[in-house]
C-alpha positions in Angstrom: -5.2 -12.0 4.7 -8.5 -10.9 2.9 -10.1 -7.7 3.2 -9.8 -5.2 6.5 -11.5 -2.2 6.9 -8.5 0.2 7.3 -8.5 2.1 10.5 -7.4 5.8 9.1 -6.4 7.1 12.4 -4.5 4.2 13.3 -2.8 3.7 10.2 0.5 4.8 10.4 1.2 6.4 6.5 5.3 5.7 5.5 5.5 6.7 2.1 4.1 7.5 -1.5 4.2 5.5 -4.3 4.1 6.6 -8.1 4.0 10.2 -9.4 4.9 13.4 -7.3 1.3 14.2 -7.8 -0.1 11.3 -6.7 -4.0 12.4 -7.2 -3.7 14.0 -10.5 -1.3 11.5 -12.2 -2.0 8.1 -10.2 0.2 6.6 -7.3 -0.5 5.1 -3.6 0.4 5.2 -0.4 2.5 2.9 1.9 0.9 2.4 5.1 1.8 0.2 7.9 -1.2 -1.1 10.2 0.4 -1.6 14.1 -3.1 -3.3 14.8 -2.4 -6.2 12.6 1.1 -5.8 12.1 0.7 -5.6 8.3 1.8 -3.1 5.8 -1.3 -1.8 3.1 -0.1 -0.7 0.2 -3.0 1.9 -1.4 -3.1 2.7 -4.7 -5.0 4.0 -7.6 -4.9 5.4 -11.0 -4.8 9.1 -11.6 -6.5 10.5 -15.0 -3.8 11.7 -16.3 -4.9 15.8 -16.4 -4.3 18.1 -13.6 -7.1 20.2 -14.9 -9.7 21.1 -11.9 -12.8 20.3 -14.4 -11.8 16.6 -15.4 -10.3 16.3 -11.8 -13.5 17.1 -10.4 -15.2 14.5 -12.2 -12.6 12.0 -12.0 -13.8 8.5 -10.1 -10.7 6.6 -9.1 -10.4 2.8 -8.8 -8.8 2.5 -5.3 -6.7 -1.2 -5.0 -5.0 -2.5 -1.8 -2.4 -5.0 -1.4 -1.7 -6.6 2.3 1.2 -8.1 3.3 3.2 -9.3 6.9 6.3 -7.5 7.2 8.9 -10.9 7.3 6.8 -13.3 4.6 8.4 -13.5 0.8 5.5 -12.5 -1.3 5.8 -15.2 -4.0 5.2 -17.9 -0.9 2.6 -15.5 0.6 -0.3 -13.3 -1.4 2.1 -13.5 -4.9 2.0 -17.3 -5.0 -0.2 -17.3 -7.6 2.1 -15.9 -9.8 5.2 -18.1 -8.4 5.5 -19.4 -12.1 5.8 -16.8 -14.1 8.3 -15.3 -12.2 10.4 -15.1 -15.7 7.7 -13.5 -17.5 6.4 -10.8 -14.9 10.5 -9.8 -14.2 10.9 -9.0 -18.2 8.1 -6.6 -17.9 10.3 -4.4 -16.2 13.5 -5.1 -17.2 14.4 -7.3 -14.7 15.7 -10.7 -14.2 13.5 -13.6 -12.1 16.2 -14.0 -9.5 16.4 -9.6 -9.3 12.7 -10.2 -8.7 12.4 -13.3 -6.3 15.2 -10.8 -4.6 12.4 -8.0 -4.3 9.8 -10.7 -2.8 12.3 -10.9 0.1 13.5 -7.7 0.6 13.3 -5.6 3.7 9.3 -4.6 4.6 9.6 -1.1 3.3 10.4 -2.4 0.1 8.9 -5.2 -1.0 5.7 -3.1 -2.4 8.1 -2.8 -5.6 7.0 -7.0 -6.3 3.7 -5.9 -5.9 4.2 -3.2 -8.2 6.0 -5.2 -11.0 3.4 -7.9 -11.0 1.0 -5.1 -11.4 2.9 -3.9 -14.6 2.4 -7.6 -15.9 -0.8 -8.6 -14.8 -2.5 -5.3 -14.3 -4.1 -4.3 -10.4 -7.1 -6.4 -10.9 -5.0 -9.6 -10.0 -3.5 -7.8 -6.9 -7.2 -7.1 -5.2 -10.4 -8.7 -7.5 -12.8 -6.1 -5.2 -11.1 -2.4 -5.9 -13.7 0.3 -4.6 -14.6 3.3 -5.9 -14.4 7.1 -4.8 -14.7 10.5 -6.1 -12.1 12.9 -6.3 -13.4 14.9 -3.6 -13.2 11.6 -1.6 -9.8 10.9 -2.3 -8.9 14.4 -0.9 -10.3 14.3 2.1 -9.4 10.6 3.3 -5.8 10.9 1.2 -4.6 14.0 1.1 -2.9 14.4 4.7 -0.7 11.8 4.1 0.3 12.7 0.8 1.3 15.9 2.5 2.6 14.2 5.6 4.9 11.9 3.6 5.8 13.9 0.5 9.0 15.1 1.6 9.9 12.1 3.8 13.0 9.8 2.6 13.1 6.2 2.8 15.5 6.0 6.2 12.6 8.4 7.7 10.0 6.4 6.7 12.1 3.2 8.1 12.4 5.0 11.5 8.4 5.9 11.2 7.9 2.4 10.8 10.4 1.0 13.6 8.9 3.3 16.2 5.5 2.2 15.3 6.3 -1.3 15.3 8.1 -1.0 18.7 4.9 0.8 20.3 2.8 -1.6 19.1 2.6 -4.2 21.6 3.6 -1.5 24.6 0.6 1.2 23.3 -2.2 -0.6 21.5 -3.9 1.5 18.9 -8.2 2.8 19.3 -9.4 -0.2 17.2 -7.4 -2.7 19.5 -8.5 -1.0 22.3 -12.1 -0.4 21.4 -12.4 -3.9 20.4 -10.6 -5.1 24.3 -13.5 -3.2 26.0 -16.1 -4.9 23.4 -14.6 -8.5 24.7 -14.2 -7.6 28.4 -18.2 -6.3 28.8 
């Protein structure tokens, strides 16, 4: 799946990941991407102070971890770590078949391999090519959806997610569109 460029206004934001305060103390954001019919988990470390000063001059690592809504992950992007299932599960407190079990699970919820196998291997292993932003960057691109998403529960965000996968092939988003007219000239 590589690297996409994420299309912000396309990008349909289903839930948060991590601490309440996502900026201050580290966390993510679930997305799901109708144009590629992909979910993009987001995620970063926060610094650990929700003082303005340090904030201010806080650069966050941003990671991103693709994956197709009906693959398992340890056949898909997690293969690499197929055999240390064992291993990555105890990290956690979990057993390998509890995790396999997570590599399967429904769309919205298999971020939580991802996750795990970030608490083993660290984030680096998830995407080798993190970028960098500011804090005042991280408000402005993240900050919406934080909002938009904070109080959602997980059977909203599985109705967000359903509707957008359902208009997907009936209402193409900009990018698909723009990128039609590009094709048709």
């Amino acid at each position: 799946m590589g690297k996409r460029k994420t299309n912000p206004e396309d990008d349909v934001a289903l839930l948060s990941t991590g601490d309440v305060n996502a900026l201050e103390y580290g966390g993510g954001l679930l997305y799901y991407q109708p144009e590629y019919d992909e979910f993009l988990w987001v995620f970063w470390d926060g610094p650990d102070d929700d003082d303005e000063e340090v904030l201010e001059d806080y650069t966050y690592r941003v990671y991103m971890f693709r994956y197709s809504p009906e693959e398992d992950l340890f056949d898909g992007p997690l293969s690499w770590a197929k055999d240390e299932l064992e291993s990555i599960a105890s990290t956690v407190g979990m057993t390998e078949e509890e995790l396999r079990k997570l590599g399967r699970a429904p769309p919205l919820e298999k971020w939580h391999a991802a996750e795990v196998v970030r608490s083993h291997w660290g984030p680096d292993n998830l995407d080798h090519d993190p970028f960098e932003q500011s804090h005042a960057e991280m408000k402005k691109r993240y900050d919406d959806d934080l909002d938009k998403v904070a109080q959602r529960s997980f059977d909203e965000a599985k109705k967000v997610y359903e509707r957008a996968r359902k208009d997907r092939d009936g209402n193409p988003t900009k990018a698909t569109r723009q990128l039609k007219n590009k094709l048709l000239r």
